[in-house]
C-alpha angles and dihedrals in degrees: 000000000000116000104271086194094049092048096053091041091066088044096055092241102126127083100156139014132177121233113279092016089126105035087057091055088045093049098048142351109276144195121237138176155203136202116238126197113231100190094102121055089226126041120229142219088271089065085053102082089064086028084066092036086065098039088055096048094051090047088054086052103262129117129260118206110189105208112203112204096220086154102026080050083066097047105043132224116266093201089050099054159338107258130051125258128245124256110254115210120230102264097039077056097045090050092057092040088069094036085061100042088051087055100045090049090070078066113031134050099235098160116040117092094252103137082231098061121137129264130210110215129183114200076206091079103053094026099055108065092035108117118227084234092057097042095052095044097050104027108016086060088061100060120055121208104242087053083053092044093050096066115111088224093052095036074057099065108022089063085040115100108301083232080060102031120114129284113223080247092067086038100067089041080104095053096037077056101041087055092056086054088057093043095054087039096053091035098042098008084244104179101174143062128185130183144138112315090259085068091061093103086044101050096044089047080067095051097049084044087057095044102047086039100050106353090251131152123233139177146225139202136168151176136231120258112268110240127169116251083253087056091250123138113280117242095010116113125170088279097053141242111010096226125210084225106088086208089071098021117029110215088242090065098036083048088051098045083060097042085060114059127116118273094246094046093047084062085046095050094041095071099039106042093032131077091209114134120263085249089056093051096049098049085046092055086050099048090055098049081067105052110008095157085076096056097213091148078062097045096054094049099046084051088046102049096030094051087040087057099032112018132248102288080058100048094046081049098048078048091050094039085051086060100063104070091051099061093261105115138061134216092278092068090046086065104041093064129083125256098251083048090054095046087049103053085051112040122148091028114136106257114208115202107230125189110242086222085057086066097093094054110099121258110265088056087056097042096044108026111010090055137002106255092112129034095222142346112272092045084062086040092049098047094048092055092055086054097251107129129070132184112212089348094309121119117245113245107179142029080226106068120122128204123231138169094276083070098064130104123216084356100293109042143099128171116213116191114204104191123330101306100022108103128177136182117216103192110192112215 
């Protein structure tokens, strides 16, 4: 077995441990887990940090044990948010469930016969039937309330507005969840959690439960909270989450989101969302102080992630769709990507609604009357005369071109260039 602690410290993917944490994994293989939120049927690049956790515990030949929160999901975590979460019916949850477990298993080796395969777990199955009697007699005895009240999730809330403050509910979220530790640690012998540093109170409440209840010893590690180099929230954008699942998030735009990211961060994310060596990495970051215009560091974390989540043909796609807005490509490439592909590229760009019957007009009618891309007519004749217009990636030759449906792409685009950055959709209804 390689040293799993070892492994995430150079990383930078451990914020706390507790005490003996390494020398356990170094003793024997182990079983770990993290907690999941099944409220979504996709997980997001906010569920990566503790996705690679476990896909590093189980490369260096421990066991991963996903746990899905199918009952802590309908409670809400106190140290996550103010307001409390939906209940999510069964199906709804069982739905998501196997969502998720299609997802993890990109990552994680659930089916061969290796004793350190992974294992799916949903809190749901032990937790429904458990009465409120039952659980307050053999776990609530346990755990006293100071030690409850002294968590920094739970101080947070209780001295917040009384209007704001923390429903019991909400209170018992740490037991609810330190039972899930002891049962994972009596059904699987489970002796570790791990989880984002906020889950720290969480995660030790399930420790102290399983040594009061059967003297036994667990453990806890996590890592620190993702933020972007600027302080703002990691994976959000302005539309919101960027999803593992290409039906809520396109490649494209999930390869883009990684291409982007600030020159300090990208040193930061390499060695968190990617399985390179700690020599590669190095060589890569210096690479890229050398040259850092070229964005090669970039370049090599947006290949990595984007091939890990959607495979290699994706990723080659997301490569050949980024070259389009930079004058690479030509109108073969335009045609060969998907329409959600297509809108995402170009997102933002002013759409003109165009008759299908107004096809057959020549160009200039449909750039300068029949839409707004230019403001007259012998603007539009003029520029295309200097060359500067191109329809699909095709210049432009002669005033006297006319449009037809062979032009279009995914049956009711075209794509008209003004210059070298002005781009405009013309979507025939």
């Amino acid at each position: 077995m390689s040293n799993f602690v070892k492994e995430l410290t150079w990383r930078g993917m451990v914020h706390n441990i507790m005490p003996g944490t390494e020398e356990q994994l170094q003793k024997e293989q182990t079983s770990a887990y993290v907690g999941i939120d099944p409220t979504a049927d996709s997980l997001h690049i906010g569920h990566l940090v503790s996705i690679m956790m476990l896909k590093h515990l189980q490369a260096c030949g421990h066991r991963p044990i996903a746990l899905v929160g199918g009952a802590t999901g309908m409670i809400g975590d106190p140290s996550m948010k103010s307001s409390e979460r939906n209940l999510l019916d069964e199906e709804t949850l069982r739905h998501n469930q196997n969502s998720i477990k299609r997802q993890l298993s990109i990552f994680l080796d659930f089916d061969s016969d290796a004793p350190n395969r992974a294992i799916l777990v949903n809190n749901y199955d032990w937790m429904k039937d458990y009465t409120f009697l039952h659980f307050i007699r053999d776990i609530g005895k346990h755990i006293t309330v100071n030690y409850m009240m002294s968590k920094e999730s739970v101080k947070k809330r209780i001295t917040g507005d009384e209007r704001e403050g923390m429903s019991f509910t909400e209170f018992t979220y740490q037991l609810v969840q330190g039972y899930d530790f002891l049962y994972l640690y009596t059904k699987y012998g489970c002796k570790l959690q791990m989880g984002g540093s906020d889950q720290w109170g969480n995660i030790t409440t399930g420790t102290e439960l399983i040594r009061r209840k059967e003297s036994g010893e667990a453990f806890a590690l996590t890592c620190p909270l993702i933020t972007k180099a600027d302080g703002g929230k990691f994976g959000k954008t302005e539309q919101g989450n960027i999803w593992l699942d290409a039906k809520y998030t396109t490649p494209y735009a999930f390869y883009q989101f990684w291409l982007n990211v600030s020159d300090e961060d990208a040193e930061r994310y390499i060695r968190i969302f990617t399985m390179l060596s700690k020599e590669t990495i190095d060589i890569e970051i210096l690479h890229h102080r050398e040259a850092p215009h070229l964005r090669e560091l970039q370049k090599r974390l947006a290949q990595e992630v984007t091939t890990m989540v959607h495979g290699e043909e994706e990723y080659n796609k997301a490569v050949k769709a980024s070259s389009i807005l930079f004058g690479q490509s030509t109108g073969e490439t335009l045609r060969e990507i998907d329409e959600r592909t297509f809108l995402s590229i170009f997102e933002g760009v002013p759409q003109f609604d165009i008759e299908s019957s107004d096809l057959n007009c020549d160009i200039i009618d449909i750039l300068a009357v029949k839409s707004s891309v230019f403001s007259s007519k012998g603007e539009c004749r003029k520029m295309i005369s200097a060359g500067g217009v191109s329809i699909n990636k095709t210049k432009v030759e002669s005033a006297d071109l006319t449009l037809s449906g062979k032009d279009l792409l995914n049956d009711k685009y075209i794509l008209i260039q003004k210059g070298k950055k002005n781009y405009f959709i013309l979507k025939i209804k």
